[in-house]
PyMOL Python script that loads the backbone (N, CA, C, O; Angstrom):
from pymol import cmd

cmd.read_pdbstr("""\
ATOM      1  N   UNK A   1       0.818  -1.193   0.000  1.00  0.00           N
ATOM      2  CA  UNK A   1       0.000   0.000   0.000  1.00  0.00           C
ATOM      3  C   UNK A   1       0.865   1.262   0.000  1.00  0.00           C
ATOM      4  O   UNK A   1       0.321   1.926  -0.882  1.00  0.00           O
ATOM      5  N   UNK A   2       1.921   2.013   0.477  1.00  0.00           N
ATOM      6  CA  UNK A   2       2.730   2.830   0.960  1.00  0.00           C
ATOM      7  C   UNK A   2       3.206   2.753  -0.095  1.00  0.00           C
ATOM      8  O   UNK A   2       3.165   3.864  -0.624  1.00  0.00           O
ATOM      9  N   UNK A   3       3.951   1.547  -1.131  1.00  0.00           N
ATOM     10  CA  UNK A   3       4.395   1.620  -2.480  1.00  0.00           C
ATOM     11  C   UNK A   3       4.008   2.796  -3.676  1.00  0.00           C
ATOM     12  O   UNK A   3       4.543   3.765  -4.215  1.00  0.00           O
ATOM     13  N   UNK A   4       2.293   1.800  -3.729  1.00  0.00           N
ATOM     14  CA  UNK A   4       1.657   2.559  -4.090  1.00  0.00           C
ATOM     15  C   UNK A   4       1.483   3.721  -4.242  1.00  0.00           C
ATOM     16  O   UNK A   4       1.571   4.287  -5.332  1.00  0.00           O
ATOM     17  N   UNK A   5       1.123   4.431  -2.838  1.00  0.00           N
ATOM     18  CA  UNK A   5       1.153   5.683  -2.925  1.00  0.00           C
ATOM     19  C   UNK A   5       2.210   6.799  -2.978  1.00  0.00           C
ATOM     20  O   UNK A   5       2.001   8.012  -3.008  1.00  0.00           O
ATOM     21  N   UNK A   6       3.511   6.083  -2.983  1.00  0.00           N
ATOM     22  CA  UNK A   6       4.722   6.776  -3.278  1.00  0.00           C
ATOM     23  C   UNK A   6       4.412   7.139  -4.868  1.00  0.00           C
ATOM     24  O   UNK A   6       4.501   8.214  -5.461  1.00  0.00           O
ATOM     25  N   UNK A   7       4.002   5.784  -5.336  1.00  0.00           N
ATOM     26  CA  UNK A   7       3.946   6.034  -7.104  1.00  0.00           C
ATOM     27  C   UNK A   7       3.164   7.021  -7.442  1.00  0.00           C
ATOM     28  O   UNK A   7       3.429   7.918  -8.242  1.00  0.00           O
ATOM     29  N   UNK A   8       1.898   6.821  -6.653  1.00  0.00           N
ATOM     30  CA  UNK A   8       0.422   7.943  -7.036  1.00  0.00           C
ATOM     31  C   UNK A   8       1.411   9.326  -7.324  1.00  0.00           C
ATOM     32  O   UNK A   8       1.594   9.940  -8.376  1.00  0.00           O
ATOM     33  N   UNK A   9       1.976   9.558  -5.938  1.00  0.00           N
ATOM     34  CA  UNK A   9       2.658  10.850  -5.709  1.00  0.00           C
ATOM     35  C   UNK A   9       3.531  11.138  -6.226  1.00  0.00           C
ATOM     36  O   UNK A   9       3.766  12.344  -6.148  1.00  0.00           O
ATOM     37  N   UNK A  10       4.622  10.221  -7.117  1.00  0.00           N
ATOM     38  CA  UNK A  10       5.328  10.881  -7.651  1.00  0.00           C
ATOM     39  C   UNK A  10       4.987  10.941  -9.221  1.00  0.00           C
ATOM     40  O   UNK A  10       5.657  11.625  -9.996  1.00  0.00           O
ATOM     41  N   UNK A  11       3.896  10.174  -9.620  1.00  0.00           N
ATOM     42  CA  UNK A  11       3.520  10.367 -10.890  1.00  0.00           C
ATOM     43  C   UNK A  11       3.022  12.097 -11.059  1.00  0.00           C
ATOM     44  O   UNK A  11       3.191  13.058 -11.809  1.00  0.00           O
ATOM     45  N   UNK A  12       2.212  11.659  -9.638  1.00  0.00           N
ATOM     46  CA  UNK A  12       1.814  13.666  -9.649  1.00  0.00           C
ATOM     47  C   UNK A  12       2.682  14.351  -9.734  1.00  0.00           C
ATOM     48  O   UNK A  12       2.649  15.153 -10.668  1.00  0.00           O
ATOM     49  N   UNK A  13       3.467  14.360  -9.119  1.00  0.00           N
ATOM     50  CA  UNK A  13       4.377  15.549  -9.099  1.00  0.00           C
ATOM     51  C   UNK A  13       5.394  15.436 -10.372  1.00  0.00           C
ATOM     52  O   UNK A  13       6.445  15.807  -9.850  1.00  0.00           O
ATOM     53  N   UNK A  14       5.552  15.286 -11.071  1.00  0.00           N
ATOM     54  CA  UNK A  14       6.038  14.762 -12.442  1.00  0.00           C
ATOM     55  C   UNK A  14       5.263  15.211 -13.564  1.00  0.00           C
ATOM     56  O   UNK A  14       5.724  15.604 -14.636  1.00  0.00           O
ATOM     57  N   UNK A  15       4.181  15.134 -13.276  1.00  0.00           N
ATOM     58  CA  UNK A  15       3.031  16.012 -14.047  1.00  0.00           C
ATOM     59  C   UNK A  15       2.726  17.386 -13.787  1.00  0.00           C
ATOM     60  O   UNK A  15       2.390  17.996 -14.802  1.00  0.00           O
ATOM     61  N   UNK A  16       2.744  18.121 -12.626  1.00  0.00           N
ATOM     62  CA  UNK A  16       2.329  19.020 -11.872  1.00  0.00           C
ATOM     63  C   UNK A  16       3.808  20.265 -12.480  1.00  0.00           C
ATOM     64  O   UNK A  16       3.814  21.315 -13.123  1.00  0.00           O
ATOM     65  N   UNK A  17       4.757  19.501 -11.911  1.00  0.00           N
ATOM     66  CA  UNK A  17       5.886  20.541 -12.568  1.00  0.00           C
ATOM     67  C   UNK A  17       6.184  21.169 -13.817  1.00  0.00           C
ATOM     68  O   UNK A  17       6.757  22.258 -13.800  1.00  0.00           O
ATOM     69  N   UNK A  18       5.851  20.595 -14.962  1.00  0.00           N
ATOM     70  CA  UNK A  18       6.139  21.522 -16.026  1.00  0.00           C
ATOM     71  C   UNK A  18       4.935  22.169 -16.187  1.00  0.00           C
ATOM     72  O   UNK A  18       4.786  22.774 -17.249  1.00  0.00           O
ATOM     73  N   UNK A  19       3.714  22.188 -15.089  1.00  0.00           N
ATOM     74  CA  UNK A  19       2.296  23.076 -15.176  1.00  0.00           C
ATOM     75  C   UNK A  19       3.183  24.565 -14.556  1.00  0.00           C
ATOM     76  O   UNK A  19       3.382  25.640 -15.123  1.00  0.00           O
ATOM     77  N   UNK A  20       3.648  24.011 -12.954  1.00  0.00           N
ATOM     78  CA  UNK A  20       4.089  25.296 -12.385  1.00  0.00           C
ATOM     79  C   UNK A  20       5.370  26.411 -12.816  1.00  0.00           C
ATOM     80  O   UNK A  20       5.674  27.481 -12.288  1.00  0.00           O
ATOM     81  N   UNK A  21       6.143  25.490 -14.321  1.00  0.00           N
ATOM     82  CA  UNK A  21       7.103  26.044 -14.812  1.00  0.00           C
ATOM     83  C   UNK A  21       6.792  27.396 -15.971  1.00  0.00           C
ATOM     84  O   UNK A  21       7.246  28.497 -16.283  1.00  0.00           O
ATOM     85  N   UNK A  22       5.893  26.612 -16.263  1.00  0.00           N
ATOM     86  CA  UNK A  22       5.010  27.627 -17.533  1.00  0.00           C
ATOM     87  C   UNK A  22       4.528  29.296 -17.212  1.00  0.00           C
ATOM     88  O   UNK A  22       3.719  29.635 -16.349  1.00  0.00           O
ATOM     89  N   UNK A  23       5.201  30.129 -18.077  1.00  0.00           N
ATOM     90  CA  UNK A  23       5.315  31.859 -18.271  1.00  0.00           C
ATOM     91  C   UNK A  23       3.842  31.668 -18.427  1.00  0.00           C
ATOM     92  O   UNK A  23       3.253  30.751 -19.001  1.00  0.00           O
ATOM     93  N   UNK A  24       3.318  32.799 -17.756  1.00  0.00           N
ATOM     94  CA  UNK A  24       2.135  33.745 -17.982  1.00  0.00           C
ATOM     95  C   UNK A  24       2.156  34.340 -19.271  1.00  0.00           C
ATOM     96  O   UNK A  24       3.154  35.018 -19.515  1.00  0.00           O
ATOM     97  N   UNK A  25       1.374  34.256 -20.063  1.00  0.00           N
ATOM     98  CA  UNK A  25       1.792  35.119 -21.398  1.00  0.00           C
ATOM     99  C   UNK A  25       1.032  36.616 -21.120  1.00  0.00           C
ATOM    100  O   UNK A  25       0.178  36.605 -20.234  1.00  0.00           O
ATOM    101  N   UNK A  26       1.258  37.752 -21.738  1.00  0.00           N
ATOM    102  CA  UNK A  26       0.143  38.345 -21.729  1.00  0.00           C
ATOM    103  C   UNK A  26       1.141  39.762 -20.993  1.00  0.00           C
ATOM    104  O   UNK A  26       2.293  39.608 -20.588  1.00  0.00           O
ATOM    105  N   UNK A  27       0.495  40.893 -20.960  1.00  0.00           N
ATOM    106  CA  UNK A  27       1.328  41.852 -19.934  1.00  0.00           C
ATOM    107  C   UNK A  27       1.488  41.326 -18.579  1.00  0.00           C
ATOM    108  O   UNK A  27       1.012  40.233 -18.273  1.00  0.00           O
ATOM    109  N   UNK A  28       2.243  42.172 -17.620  1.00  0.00           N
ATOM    110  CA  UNK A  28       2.476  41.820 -16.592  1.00  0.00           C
ATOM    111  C   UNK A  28       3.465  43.371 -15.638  1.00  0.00           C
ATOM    112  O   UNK A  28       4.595  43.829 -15.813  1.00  0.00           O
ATOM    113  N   UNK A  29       2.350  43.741 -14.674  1.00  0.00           N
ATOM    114  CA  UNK A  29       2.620  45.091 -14.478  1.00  0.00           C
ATOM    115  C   UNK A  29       3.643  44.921 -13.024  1.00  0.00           C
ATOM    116  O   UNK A  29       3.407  44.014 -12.226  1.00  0.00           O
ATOM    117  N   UNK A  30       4.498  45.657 -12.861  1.00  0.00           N
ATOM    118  CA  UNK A  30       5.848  45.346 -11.620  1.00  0.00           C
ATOM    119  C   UNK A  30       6.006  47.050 -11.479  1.00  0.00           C
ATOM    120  O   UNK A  30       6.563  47.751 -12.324  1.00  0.00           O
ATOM    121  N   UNK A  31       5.420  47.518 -10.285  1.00  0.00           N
ATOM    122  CA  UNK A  31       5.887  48.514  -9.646  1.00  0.00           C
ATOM    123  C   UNK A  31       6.459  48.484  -8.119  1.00  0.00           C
ATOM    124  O   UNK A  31       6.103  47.582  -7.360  1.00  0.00           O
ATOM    125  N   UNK A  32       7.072  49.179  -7.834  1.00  0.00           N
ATOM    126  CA  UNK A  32       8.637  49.022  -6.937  1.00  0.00           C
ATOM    127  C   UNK A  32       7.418  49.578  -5.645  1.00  0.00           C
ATOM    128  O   UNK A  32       7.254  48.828  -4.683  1.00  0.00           O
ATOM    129  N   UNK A  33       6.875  50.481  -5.694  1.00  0.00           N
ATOM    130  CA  UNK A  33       6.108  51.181  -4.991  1.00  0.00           C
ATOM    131  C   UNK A  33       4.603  51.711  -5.093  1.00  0.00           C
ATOM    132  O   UNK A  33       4.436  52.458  -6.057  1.00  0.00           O
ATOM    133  N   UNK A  34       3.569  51.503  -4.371  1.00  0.00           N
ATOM    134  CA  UNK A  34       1.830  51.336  -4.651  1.00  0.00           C
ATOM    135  C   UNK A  34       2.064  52.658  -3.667  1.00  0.00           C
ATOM    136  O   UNK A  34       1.506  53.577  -4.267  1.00  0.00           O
ATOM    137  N   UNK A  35       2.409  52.974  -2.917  1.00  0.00           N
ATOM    138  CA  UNK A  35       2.173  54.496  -1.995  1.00  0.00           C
ATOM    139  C   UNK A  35       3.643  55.326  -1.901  1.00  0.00           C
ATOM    140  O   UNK A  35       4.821  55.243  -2.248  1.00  0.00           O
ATOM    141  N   UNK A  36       2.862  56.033  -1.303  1.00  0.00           N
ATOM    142  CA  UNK A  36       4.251  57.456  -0.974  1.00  0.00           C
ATOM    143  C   UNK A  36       3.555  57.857  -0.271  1.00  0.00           C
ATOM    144  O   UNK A  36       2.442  57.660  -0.760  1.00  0.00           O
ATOM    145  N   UNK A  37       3.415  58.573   1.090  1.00  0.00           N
ATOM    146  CA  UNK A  37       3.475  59.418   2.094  1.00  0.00           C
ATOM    147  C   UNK A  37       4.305  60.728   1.504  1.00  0.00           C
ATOM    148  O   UNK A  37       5.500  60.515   1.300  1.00  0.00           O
ATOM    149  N   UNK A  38       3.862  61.916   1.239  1.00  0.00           N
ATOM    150  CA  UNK A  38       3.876  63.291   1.136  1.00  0.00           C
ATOM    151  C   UNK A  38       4.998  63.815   2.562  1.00  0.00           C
ATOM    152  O   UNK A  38       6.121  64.308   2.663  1.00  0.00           O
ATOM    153  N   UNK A  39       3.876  63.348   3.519  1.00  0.00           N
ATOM    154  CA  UNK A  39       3.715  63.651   4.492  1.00  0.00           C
ATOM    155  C   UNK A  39       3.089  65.309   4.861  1.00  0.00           C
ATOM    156  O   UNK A  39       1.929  65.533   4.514  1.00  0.00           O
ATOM    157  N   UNK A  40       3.733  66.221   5.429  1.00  0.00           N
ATOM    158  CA  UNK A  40       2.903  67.626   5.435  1.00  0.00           C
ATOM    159  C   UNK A  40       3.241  68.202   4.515  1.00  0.00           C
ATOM    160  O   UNK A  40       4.355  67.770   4.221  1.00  0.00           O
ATOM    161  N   UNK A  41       2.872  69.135   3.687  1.00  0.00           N
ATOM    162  CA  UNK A  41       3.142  70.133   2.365  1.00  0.00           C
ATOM    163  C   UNK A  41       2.239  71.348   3.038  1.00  0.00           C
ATOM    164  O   UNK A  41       1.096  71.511   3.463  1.00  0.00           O
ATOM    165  N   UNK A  42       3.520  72.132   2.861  1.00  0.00           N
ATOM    166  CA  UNK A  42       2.601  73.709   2.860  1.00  0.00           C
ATOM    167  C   UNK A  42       1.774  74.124   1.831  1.00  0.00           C
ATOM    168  O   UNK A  42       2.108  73.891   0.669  1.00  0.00           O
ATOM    169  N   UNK A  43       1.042  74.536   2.011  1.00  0.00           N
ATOM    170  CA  UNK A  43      -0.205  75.031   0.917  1.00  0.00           C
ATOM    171  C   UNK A  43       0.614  76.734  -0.100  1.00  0.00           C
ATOM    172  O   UNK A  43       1.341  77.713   0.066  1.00  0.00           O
ATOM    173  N   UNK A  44      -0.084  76.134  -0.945  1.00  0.00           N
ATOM    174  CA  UNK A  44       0.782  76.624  -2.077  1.00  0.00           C
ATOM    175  C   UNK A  44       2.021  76.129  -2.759  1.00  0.00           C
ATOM    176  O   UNK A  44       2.463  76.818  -3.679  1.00  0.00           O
ATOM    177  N   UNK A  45       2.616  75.061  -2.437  1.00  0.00           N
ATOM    178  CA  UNK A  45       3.903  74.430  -3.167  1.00  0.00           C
ATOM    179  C   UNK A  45       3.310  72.947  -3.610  1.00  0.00           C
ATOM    180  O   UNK A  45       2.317  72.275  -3.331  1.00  0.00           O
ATOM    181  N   UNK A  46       4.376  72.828  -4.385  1.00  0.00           N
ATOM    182  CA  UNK A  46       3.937  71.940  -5.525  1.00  0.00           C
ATOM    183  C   UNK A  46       4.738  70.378  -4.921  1.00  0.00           C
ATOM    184  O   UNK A  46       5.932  70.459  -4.631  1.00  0.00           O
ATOM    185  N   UNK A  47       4.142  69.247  -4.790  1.00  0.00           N
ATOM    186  CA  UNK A  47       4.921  67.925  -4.543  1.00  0.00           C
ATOM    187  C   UNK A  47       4.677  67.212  -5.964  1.00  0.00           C
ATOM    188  O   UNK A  47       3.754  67.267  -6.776  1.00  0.00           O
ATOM    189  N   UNK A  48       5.880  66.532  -5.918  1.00  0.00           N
ATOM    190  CA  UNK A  48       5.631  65.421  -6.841  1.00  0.00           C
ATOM    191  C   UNK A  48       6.507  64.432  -6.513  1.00  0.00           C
ATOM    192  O   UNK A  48       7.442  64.751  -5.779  1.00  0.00           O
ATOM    193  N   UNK A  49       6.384  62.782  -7.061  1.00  0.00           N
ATOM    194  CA  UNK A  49       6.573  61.790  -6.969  1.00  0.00           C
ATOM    195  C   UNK A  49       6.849  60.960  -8.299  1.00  0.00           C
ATOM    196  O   UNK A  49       6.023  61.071  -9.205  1.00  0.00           O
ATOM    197  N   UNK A  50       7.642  60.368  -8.427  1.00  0.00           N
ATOM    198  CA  UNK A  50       7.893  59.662  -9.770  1.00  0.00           C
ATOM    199  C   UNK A  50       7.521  57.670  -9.276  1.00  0.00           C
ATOM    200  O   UNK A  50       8.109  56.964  -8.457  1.00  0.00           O
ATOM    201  N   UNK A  51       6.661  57.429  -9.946  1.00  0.00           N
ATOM    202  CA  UNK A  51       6.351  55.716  -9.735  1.00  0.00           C
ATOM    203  C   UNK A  51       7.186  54.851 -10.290  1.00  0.00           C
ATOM    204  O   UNK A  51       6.830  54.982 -11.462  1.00  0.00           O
ATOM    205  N   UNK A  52       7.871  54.215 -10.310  1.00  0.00           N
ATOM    206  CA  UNK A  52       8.318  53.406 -11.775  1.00  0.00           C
ATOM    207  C   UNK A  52       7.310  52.229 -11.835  1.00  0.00           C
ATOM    208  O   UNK A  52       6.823  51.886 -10.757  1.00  0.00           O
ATOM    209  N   UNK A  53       7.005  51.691 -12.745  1.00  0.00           N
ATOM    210  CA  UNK A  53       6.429  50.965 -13.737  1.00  0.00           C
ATOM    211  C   UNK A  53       6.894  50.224 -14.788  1.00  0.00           C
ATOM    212  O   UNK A  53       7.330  50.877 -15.736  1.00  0.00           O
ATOM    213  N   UNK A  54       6.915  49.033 -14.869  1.00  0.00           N
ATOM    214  CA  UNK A  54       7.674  48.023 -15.207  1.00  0.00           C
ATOM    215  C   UNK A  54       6.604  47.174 -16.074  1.00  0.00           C
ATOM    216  O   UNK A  54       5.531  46.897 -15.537  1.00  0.00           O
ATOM    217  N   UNK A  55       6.831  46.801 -17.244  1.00  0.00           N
ATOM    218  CA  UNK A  55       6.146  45.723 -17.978  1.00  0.00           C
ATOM    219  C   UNK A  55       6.833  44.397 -17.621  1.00  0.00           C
ATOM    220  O   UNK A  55       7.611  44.056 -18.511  1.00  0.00           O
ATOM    221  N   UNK A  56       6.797  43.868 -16.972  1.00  0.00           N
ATOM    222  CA  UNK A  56       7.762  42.291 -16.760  1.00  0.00           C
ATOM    223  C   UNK A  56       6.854  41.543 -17.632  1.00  0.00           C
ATOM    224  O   UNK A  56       7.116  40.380 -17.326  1.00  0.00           O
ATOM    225  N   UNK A  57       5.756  41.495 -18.721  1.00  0.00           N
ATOM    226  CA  UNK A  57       4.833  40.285 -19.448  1.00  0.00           C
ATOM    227  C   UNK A  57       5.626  40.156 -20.815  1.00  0.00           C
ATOM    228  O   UNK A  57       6.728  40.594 -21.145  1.00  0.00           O
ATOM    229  N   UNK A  58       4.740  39.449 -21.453  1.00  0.00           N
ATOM    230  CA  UNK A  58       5.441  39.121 -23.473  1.00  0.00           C
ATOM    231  C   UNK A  58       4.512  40.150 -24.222  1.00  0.00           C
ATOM    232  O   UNK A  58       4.716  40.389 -25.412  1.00  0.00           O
ATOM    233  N   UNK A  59       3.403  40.812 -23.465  1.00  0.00           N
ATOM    234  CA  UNK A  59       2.784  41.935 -24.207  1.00  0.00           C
ATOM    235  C   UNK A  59       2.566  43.075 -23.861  1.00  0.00           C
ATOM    236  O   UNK A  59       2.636  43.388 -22.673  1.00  0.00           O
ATOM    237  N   UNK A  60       2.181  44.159 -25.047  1.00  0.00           N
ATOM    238  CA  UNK A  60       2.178  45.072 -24.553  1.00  0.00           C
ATOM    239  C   UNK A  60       1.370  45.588 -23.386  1.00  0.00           C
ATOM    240  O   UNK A  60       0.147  45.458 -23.435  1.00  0.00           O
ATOM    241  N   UNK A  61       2.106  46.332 -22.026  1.00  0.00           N
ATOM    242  CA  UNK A  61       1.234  46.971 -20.986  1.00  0.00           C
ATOM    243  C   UNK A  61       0.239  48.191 -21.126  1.00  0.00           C
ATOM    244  O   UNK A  61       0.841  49.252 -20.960  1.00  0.00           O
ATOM    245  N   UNK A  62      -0.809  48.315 -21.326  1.00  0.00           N
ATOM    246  CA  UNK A  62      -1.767  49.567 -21.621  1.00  0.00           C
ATOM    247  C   UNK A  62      -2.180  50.050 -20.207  1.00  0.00           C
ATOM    248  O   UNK A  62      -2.671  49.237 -19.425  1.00  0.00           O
ATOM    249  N   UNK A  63      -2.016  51.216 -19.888  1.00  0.00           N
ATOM    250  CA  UNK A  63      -2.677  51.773 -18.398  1.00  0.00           C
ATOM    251  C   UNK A  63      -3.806  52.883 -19.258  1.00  0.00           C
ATOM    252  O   UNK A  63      -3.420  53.793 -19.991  1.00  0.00           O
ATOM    253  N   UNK A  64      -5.219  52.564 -18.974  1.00  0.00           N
ATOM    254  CA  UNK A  64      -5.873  53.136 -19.190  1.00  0.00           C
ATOM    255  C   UNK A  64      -6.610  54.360 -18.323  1.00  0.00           C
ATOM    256  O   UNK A  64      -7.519  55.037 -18.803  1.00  0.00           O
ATOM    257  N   UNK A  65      -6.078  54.543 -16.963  1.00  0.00           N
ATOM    258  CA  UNK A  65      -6.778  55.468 -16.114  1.00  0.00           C
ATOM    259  C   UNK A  65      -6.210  54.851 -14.653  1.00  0.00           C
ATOM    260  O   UNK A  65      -6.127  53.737 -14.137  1.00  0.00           O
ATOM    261  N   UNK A  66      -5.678  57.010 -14.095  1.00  0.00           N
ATOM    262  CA  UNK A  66      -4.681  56.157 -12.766  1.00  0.00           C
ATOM    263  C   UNK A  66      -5.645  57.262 -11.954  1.00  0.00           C
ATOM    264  O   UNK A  66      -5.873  58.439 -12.234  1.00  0.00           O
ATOM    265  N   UNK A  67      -6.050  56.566 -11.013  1.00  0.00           N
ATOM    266  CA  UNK A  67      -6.703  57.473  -9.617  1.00  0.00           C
ATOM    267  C   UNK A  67      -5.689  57.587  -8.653  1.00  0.00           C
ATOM    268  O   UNK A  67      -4.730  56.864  -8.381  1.00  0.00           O
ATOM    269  N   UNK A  68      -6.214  58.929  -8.071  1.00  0.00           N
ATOM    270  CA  UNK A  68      -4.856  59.840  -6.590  1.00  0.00           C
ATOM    271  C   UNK A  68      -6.012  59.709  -6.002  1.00  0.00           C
ATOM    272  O   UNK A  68      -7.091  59.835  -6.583  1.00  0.00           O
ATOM    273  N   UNK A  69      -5.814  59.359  -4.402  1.00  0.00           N
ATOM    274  CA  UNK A  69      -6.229  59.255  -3.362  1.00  0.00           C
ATOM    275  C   UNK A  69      -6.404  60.880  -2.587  1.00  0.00           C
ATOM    276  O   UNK A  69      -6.845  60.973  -1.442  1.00  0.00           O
TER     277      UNK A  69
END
""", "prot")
cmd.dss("prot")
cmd.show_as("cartoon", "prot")
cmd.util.cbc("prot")
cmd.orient("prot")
């Protein structure tokens, strides 16, 4: 019995691995940073922040609309 189920299990896993090896096709969006804290700004001056944004996919990334909190 224990034989057996060594085999069950390693047939699975023999099968299972070149599933979990396989690329995502398609875009694939990689930013370093989702927030920034300002923190206080005097009124009247200008802040800004630069995001980076990264395509890590095999296609092209389209950003169609970015909302500020």
């Amino acid at each position: 019995m224990k034989k057996t189920g060594f085999v069950i299990m390693a047939v699975f896993l023999l099968c299972a691995a070149p599933l979990a090896a396989q690329q995502h096709s398609g875009p694939k969006i990689e930013v370093k940073e989702i927030r920034y804290n300002f923190g206080k700004v005097v009124q009247g001056t200008q802040a800004s922040h630069v995001f980076e944004i990264k395509n890590a996919g095999t296609e092209p990334l389209v950003i169609e609309r970015v909302q500020s909190s």
